[in-house]
N, C-alpha and C positions, 0 to 999 in steps of 0.2 A: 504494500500500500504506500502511494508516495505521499513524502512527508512536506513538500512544500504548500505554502499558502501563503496570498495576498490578502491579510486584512486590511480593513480600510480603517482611518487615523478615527476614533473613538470619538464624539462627540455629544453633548446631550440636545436630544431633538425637541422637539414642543409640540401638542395639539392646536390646531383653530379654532377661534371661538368668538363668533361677534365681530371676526372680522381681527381680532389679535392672536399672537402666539401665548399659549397657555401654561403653566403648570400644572397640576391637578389643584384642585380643592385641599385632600389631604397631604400635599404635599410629596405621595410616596409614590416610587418609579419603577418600573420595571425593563431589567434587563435586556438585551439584545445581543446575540452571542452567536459568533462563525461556528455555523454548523459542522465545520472539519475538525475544530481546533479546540472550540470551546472561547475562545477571546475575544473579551467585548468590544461592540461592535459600537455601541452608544445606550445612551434610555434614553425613555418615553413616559410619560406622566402615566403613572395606573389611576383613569379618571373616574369620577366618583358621580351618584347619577344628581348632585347638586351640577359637577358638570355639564352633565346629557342634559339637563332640564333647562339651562343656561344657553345651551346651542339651541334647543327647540324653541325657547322663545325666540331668540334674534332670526330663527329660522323667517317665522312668522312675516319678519321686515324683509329677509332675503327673498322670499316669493313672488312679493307685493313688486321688489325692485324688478327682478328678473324677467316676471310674466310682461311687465311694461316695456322691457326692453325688445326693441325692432328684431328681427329672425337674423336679419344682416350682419347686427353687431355680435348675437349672439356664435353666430357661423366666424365673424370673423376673431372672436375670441377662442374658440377651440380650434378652429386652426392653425392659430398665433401658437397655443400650446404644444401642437403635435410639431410645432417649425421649433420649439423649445425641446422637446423632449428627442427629436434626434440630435441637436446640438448638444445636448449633454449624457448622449447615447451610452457613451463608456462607460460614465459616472454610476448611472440608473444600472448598466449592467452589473459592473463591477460589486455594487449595493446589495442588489439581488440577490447574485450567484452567493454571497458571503449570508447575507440573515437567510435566506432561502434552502440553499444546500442544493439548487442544480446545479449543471456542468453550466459552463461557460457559452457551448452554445447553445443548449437550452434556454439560459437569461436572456442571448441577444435575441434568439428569435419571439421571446416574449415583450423585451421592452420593442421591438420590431415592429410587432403585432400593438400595440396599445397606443403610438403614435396614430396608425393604421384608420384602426377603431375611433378616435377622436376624430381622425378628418372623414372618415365617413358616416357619422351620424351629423358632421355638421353637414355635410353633402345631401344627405336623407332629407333633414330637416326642414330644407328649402322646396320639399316635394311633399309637406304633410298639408293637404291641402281640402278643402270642405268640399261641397257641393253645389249644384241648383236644380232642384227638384221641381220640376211643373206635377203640381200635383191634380193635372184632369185626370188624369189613373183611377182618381176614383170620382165616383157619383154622387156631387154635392161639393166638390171641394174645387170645381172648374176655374174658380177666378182667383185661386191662392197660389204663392209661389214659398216654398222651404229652399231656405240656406243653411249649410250646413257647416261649424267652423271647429275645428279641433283646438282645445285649451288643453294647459295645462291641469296636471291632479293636485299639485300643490307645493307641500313639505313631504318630501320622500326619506326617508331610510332605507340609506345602504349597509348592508353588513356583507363585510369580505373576508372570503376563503383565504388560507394561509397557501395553498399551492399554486393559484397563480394569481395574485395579489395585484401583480398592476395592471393586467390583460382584464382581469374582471373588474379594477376597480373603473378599468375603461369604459368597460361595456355598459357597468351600474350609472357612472357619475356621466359618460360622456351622453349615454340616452337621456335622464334628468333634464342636464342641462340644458340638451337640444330641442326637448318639448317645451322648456320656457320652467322646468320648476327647480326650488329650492330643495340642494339635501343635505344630509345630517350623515358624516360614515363615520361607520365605526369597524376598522380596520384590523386584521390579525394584531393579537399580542406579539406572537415566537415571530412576524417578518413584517414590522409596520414601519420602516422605516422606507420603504420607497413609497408608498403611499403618501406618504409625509411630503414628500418632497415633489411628487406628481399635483400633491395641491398647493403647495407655494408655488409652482410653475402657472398652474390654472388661476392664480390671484394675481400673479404679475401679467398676463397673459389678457385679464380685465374680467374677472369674473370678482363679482363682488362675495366681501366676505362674510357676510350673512349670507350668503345665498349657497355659499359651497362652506363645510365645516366639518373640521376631522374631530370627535373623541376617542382617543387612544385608553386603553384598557381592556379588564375580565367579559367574556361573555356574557357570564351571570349577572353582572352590573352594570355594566354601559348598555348593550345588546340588549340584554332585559327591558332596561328600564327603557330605551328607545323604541321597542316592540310594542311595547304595551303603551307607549302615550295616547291619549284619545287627541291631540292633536295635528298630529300626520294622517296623509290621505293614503300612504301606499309605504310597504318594507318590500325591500329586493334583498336577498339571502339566496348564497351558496353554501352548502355543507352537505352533512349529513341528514338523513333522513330523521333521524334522533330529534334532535336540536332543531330542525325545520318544524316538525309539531309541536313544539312546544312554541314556535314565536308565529305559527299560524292561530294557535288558540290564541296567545298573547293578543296580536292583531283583530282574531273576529271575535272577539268582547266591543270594542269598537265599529264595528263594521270597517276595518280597513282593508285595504286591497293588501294581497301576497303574490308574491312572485316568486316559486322557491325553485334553486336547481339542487338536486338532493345526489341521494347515493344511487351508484349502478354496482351493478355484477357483470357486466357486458360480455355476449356470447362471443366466440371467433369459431366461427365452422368452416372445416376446410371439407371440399368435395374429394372422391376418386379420379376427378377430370382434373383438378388445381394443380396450376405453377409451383409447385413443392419451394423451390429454391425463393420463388418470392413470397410465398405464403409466411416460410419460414424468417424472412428478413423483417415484414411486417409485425409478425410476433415480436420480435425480439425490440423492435423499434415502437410499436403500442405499450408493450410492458416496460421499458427503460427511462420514459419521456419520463422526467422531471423526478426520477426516481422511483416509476411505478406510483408515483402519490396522484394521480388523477382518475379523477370520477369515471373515464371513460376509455380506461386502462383496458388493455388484452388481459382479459382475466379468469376466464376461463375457453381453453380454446379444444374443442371436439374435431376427430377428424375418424372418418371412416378404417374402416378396420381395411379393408386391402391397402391403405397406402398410409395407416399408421407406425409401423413400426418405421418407416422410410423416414417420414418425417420426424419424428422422436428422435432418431437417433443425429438428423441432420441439425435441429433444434438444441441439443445436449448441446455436440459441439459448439455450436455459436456462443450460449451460455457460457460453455466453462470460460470462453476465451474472454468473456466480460473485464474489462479493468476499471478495480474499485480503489477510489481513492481523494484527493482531492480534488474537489470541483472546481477551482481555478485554472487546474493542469487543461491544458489543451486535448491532452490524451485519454480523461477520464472516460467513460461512462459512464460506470454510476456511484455518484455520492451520496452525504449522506440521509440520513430522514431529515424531518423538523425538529424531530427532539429525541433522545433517548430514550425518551415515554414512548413517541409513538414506534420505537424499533420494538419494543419490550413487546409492545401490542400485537407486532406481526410475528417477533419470533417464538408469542405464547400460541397465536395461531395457526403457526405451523404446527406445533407440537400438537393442537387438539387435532388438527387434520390426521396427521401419523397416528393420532389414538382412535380416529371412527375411522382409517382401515387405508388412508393414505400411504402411497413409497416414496419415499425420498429417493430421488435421483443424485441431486447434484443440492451443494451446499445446506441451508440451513442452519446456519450460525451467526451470531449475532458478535457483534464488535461495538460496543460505545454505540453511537447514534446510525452507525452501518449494519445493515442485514442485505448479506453478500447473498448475489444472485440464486435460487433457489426454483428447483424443478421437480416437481409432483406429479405424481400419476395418483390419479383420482377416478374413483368411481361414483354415482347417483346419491349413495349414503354419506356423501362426504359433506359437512354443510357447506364449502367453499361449491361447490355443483351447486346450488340455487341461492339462496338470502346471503349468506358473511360475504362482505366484502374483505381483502384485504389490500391494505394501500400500503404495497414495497414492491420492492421485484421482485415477486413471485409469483412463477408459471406453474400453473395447475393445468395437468390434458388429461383428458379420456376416450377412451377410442368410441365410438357410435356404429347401431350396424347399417345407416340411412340417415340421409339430411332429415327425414319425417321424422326418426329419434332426435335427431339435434335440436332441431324447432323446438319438440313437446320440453327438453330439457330445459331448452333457452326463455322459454314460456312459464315454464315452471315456478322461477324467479318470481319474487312482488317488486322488484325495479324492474328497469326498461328504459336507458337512456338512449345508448348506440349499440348495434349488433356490426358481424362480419361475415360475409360470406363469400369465401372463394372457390370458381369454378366457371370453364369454360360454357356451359351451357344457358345463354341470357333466359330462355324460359324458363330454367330451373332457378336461377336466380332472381329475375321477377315475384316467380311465385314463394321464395321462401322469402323476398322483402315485404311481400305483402301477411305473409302470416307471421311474420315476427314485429312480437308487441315491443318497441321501442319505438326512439323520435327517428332516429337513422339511422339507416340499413345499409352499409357498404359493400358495394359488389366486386369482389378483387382491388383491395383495400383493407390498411387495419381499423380497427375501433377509434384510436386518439387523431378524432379527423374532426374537425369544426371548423368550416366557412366565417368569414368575417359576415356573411347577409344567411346564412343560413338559422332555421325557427330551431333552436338550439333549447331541448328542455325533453323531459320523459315522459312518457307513462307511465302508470300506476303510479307507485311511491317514489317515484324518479323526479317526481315535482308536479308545481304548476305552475300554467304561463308555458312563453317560448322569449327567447333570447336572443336580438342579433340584429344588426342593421337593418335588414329585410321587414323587420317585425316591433322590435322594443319602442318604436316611437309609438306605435298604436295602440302601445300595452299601455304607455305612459304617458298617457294624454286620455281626453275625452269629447263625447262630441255633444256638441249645443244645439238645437234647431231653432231657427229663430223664421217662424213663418209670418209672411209677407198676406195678408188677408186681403181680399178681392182686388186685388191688384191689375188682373188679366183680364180686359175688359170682352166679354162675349159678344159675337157678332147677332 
């Protein structure tokens, strides 16, 4: 494992609030530490929901500004951002890869991706546009005309995932603010320091600061307390399935809108007709991104019994040859998790696997905040085969005697984010996109696939709502009809 690493020079960051840099209320911080090394990175105020409460009211004034603001200026402030945040491309990488624990090019192509995302919802934005409704459609209503104009929902709450933190905090804050509303984020503990700095860029950039506002802090107390305000019109969350229900009931005590992008199990089935050699690269490249810690990770991958043993053993190999180690290195793979906690979490799940009837292939050991690459053969009993997710690198297959078994497996699940299916034959592959219950089905392609416009969100417990240029303004906004009575004079 190599032993070098670039930390970045330790400094203590601040929340916004009202439009200033904050400390907490209680004055207490929490840590920020290079996921290779352990070596602080800086603190962050652990904010208190005197806080959160403090952000929701200036929220209030942030709205009121924002919604007033021309579509122009608002388009030409998030573009000003994303012209900011490639200029300071390295920095935000650099930031990442370190409080994060990806490889180096995993951060670029995220902070890559989030510049991306800002200049295309302001692009979106200038195409959300109403209607003109001649309403003789119906009988009685011949001299009336409906116009129809999309607002804003308000004061939004963001809450963001620790695995890709500036990509989502894109997708949450840059749709907000392109529909014209005010939001309130409250950003990962264990990697909130580019978040931090994505919204000093969006303040200099000309977004006012009541309108855009970070609270840094616990789940249980910022998140909490920001879910449940009867003040906001809408929370956007990514996580777990877990913690999504609980800030859905939060929320509809209120009648507030949710957006939640939750947990998958996401299927990979490979056919008897599939590209072995690329089926196999895709495995290894869905499971490795960001360290296996994504919702839409290759995670469980089925392949037909004639052409399993082929791939299994082509798959080993790739695996063993994984290089773990520092995420700065050029040459890694795969580094570490977000925290020791959550390595513990995966390599307790390995071991319960091994006990409901799992084989250990290859690895399986855990190191500090590292769980080196790990390959399981797994049969239907195994709970990793439908509900536990597990978020590291670790490949679980089992052979199938028909794509019809792989489906009913893949179905089997109560998530349903992204499936995979590889195989030269388009009907066969149509037909197993349309019977598998997820958001999207990839046809000779892996799981960790998400379009920048593509309606990005799951089935069943995989969430609700969709996600994504294509879609989030619509989510995040609403429509007004404002009819025009006997206007249309009849002949």
């Amino acid at each position: 494992m190599s032993t070098q690493t670039k930390t970045p020079t330790a400094r203590a960051y601040r929340m916004s609030i009202a439009g200033e840099s904050r400390e907490s209320a209680s004055g207490e911080t929490i840590e920020v530490r290079n996921k290779f090394d352990g070596s602080i990175i800086g603190t962050v105020p652990a904010g208190t929901v005197e806080d959160a409460q403090e952000a929701l009211d200036a929220a209030q004034v942030g709205a009121e500004i924002w919604s007033a603001t021309p579509t122009f200026r608002r388009v030409q402030a998030l573009k000003t951002a994303a012209a900011q945040i490639r200029a300071r491309r390295e920095e935000l990488i650099s930031l990442l890869s370190a409080e994060n624990g990806k490889t180096i090019a995993h951060a670029s192509l995220e902070i890559d991706t989030t510049a991306r995302i800002f200049e295309g919802f302001a692009e979106e934005s200038m195409r959300l546009f109403g209607q003109a409704i001649p309403l003789d459609i119906q009988e009685g209503f011949e001299s009336d005309l409906m116009i129809t104009v999309r607002e804003p929902l308000g004061v939004m709450v963001g809450i963001v995932p620790f695995n890709f933190p500036a990509e989502l905090y894109a997708h949450k804050v840059g749709a907000a603010l392109a529909a014209g509303n005010a939001m309130v984020v409250k950003p990962p503990e264990d990697d909130p320091i580019v978040t931090i700095l994505l919204t000093e860029i969006l303040h200099q950039s000309g977004v006012p600061g009541t309108t855009l506002q970070l609270v840094t802090g616990y789940g249980d107390i910022v998140g909490d307390h920001l879910s449940k305000s009867p003040d906001i019109a809408a929370v956007t969350f990514t996580g777990s399935t877990q913690v999504g229900s609980i800030i859905a009931a939060n929320a509809g005590k209120n009648i507030v809108r949710v957006f939640l992008e939750l947990s998958g199990n996401d299927a990979f089935i490979v056919c008897a007709d599939a590209n072995l050699d690329y089926a196999v690269a895709q495995a290894i490249e869905g499971r490795t991104y960001a360290n296996g810690q994504v919702c839409v990770a290759t995670k469980r991958i089925m392949v037909v019994r004639s052409r399993y043993a082929e791939f299994l053993s082509q798959l080993r190999g790739r695996v063993e040859a994984l290089r773990v180690g520092d995420q700065s290195c050029g040459n890694t793979d795969v580094g570490p998790l977000i925290s020791v906690e959550a390595a513990q979490r995966v390599e307790q799940q390995i071991h319960d696997a091994i006990e409901q009837g799992a084989r250990l292939l290859i690895g399986g050991t855990r190191d500090g905040a590292f769980i080196h690459p790990t390959l399981l053969e797994i049969n239907r009993t195994v709970g990793i085969a439908t509900d536990e997710e597990i978020f590291g690198p670790v490949f679980s297959v089992l052979p199938v005697d028909s794509l019809d078994e792989a489906i009913d497996i893949a179905n089997a699940s109560q998530f349903g984010l992204n499936a995979a299916v590889f195989t030269a034959d388009l009907k066969q592959a149509i037909r197993a996109g349309r019977r598998i219950k997820a958001g999207i089905v990839s046809v000779n392609g892996g799981n960790a696939y998400r379009p920048d416009v593509s309606a990005f969100g799951g089935y069943k417990k995989s969430g609700l709502g969709r996600e994504g240029i294509g879609y989030t303004l619509d989510e995040f906004s609403q429509v007004k009809s404002i009819v025009l009575r006997g206007v249309i004079t009849q002949d």
